[in-house]
N, C-alpha and C positions, 0 to 999 in steps of 0.2 A: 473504616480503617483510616489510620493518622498516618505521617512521614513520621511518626514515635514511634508505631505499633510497625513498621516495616520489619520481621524476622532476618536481621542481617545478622551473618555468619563471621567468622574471621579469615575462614577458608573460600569465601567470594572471588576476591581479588587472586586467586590462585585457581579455581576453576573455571572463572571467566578464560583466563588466559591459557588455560588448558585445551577449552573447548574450541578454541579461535586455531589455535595450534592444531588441533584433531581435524577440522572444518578442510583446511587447507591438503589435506591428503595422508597425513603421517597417520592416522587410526583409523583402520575401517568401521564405515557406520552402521557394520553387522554386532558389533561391539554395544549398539545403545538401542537402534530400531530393530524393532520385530519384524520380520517379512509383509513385505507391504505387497499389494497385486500385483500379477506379472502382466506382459502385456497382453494376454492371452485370456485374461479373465477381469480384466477392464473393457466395459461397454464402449460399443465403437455407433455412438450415438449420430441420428442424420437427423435433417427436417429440422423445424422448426426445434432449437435448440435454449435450456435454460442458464442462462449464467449469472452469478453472485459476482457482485466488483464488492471487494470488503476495503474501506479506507479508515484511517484515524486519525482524527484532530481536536489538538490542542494549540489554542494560541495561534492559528493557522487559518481562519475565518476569511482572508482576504484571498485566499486560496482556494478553499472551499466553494466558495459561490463562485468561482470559474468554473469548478469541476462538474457541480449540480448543474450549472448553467447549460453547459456543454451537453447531458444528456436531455432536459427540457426544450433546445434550439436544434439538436441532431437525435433524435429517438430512435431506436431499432425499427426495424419491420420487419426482419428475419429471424430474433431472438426474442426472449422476453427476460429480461432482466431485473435481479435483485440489486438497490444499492442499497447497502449498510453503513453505516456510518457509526464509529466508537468516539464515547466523548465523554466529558463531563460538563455538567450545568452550569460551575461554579465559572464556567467560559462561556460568558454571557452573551458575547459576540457571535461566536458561533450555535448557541441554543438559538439567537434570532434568525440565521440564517436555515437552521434546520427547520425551525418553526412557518419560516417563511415559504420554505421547500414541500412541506408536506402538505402545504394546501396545495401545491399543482398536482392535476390529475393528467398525466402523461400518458399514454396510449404503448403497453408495453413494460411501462418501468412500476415495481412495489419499490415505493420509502422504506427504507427500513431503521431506524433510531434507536442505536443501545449503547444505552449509559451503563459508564464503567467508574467505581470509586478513582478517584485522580491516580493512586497507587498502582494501579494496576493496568490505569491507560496510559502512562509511563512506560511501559515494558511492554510494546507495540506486539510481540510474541502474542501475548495473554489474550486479546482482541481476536489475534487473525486463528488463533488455536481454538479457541471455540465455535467460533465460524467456521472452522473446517468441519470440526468434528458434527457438527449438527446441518453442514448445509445437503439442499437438497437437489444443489444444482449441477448440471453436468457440467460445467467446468468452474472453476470459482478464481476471479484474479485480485489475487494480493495487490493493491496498490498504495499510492500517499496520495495527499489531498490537493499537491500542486498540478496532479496530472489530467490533460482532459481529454475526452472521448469525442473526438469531432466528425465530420461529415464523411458514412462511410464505414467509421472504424467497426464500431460493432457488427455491421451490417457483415461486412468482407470478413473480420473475422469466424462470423458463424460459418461464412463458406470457406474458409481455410482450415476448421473444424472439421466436417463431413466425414465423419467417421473413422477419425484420428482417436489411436488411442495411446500418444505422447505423456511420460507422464507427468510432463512442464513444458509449456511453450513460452516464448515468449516475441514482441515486438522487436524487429529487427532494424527498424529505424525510427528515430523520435524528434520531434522540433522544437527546440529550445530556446531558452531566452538567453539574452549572456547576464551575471550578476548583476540584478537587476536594486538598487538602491531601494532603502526605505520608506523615504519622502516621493518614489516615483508615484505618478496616479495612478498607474494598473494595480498598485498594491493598497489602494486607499478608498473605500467605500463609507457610504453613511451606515451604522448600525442601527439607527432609528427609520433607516427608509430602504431597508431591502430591498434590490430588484435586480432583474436576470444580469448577466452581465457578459460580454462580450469580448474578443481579444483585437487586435489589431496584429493582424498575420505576416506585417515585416518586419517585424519584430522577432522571429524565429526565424533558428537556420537549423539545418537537417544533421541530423548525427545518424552516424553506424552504433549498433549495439553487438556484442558479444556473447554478453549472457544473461541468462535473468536474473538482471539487478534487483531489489527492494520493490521497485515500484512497477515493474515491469516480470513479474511472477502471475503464470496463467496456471494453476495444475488442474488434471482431470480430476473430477468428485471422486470417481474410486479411491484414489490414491488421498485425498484432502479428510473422505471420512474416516480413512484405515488410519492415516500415520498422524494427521492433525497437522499444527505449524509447528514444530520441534515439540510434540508432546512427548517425547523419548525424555528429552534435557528438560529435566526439573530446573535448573538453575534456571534457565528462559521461560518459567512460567510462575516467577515469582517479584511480587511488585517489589516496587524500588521507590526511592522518594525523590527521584528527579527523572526527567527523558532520560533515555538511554539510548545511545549511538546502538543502529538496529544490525551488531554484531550477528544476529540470527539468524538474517538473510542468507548470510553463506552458508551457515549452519545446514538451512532445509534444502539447500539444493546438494551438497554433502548426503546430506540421509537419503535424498531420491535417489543420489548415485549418478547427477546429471546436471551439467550448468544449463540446460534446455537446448529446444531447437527452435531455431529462428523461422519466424514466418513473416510474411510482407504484410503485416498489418498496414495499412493507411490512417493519416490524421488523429498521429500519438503525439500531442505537445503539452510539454512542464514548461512551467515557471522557475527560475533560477531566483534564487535571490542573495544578497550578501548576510544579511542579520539573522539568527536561529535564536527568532522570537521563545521556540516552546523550551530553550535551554534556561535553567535558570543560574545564576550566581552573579559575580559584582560586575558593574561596569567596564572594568578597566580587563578582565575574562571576557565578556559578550567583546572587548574591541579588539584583544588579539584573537579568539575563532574569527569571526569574518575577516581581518587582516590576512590571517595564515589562507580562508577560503578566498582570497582574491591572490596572493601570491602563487595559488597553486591550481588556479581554474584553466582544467585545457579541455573546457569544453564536457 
């Protein structure tokens, strides 16, 4: 599929803003989802627990190899973990860091690597919807590629798991970077010489979360295989010919009927950055988004 062959409607731009409108409370999501499990017939899974972290990148490779990193330098011992990763080839940078990733053999973690036409890894929905619908894990967390799993986190999370049958959780606090420049070195690796990478930890300060934001979405497998990632809203599983602002995120916590509940995860830290490399259009667009993303950063 081409950015020609994208099926664009005329009526887009008026269901998008529809659905964003509905997301926020004014329609009920009994209107588009079908009865998803109640909590009474979702498994209240203990012991040694499996989880799928599904991520997507494009153009975000400098990013990527933190997040890889992070599960190769901090590995489970309590869970056994799927990462997934959604991409395409034609992002060279990031095929080397997959390629480079899938030779470590980690104790606990499967690689997991699927290529998606650029079309349709555009519309970050499409990725995490299919993932849902086929994973086999008992919990599965939605995340982006700037976020990493450090000393701890998976661990504590399996024990904050024990037989929850929530049907979203999420990370209740996370350490972040402030906008972090282009030209910085944490954002500048060689792509001819892959290798682990590391953060320098004064560099993050601790934030409170509220609810499950985008990258911060954990739901139970029951509920991931039943309802998918807004597999109700056709419009969000249909590619597009650029990234798309991941309006959807509100969407599925809408359809679950819950902005989640917080648990005290440990050692959740993203990368901030100013530039949204994976956008594309003219110069003088990439300088007012990060302009507008530094006038408005509170953290």
């Amino acid at each position: 599929m081409s950015a020609s062959q994208v099926n664009k409607h005329w009526s887009d731009p008026i269901v998008s803003r529809f659905l964003r409108l509905a997301a926020s409370g004014l329609v009920p999501p009994s209107l588009f989802q079908k009865p998803l499990p109640s909590k009474s017939e979702r498994a209240a899974r203990t012991g040694v627990l499996d989880i799928e972290i599904v991520s997507h990148c494009w153009q975000y490779s400098h990013f990527l190899i933190y997040q890889l990193s992070s599960l190769v330098l901090f590995p489970p011992t309590k869970a056994t973990v799927t990462m997934t990763v959604y991409y395409n080839s034609e992002d060279t940078r990031t095929a080397a860091v997959l390629d480079f990733f899938g030779k470590q053999q980690v104790p606990g973690i499967t690689w997991n690597w699927c290529e998606l036409p650029k079309e349709s890894l555009y519309r970050r929905a499409i990725g995490r919807n299919e993932a849902a619908l086929a994973t086999k894990a008992d919990w599965i967390w939605f995340t982006d590629c700037d976020l990493m799993f450090r000393e701890n986190c998976l661990d504590q999370l399996t024990e904050l798991l024990q037989g929850r049958t929530d049907s979203l959780v999420f990370p209740e606090r996370e350490r972040i970077t402030s906008l972090l420049e282009d030209d910085d070195p944490m954002l500048n690796f060689d792509p001819n010489n892959v290798q682990l990478a590391d953060i320098d930890d004064t560099r993050f300060v601790e934030q409170t979360r509220d609810r499950a934001t985008g990258p911060l979405q954990i739901a139970h497998g029951d509920m991931a295989r039943a309802g998918g990632y807004c597999d109700a809203l056709s419009y969000y599983q249909k590619p597009a010919e650029r990234w798309c602002k991941a309006h959807e995120d509100r969407a599925f916590r809408w359809l679950l009927g819950t902005q989640g509940t917080p648990l005290d995860i440990p050692s959740v830290y993203r990368i901030r950055h100013i530039s949204k490399g994976r956008y594309t259009g003219s110069k003088l667009n990439t300088q007012i988004r990060s302009s507008v993303r530094q006038a408005t950063d509170k953290h």
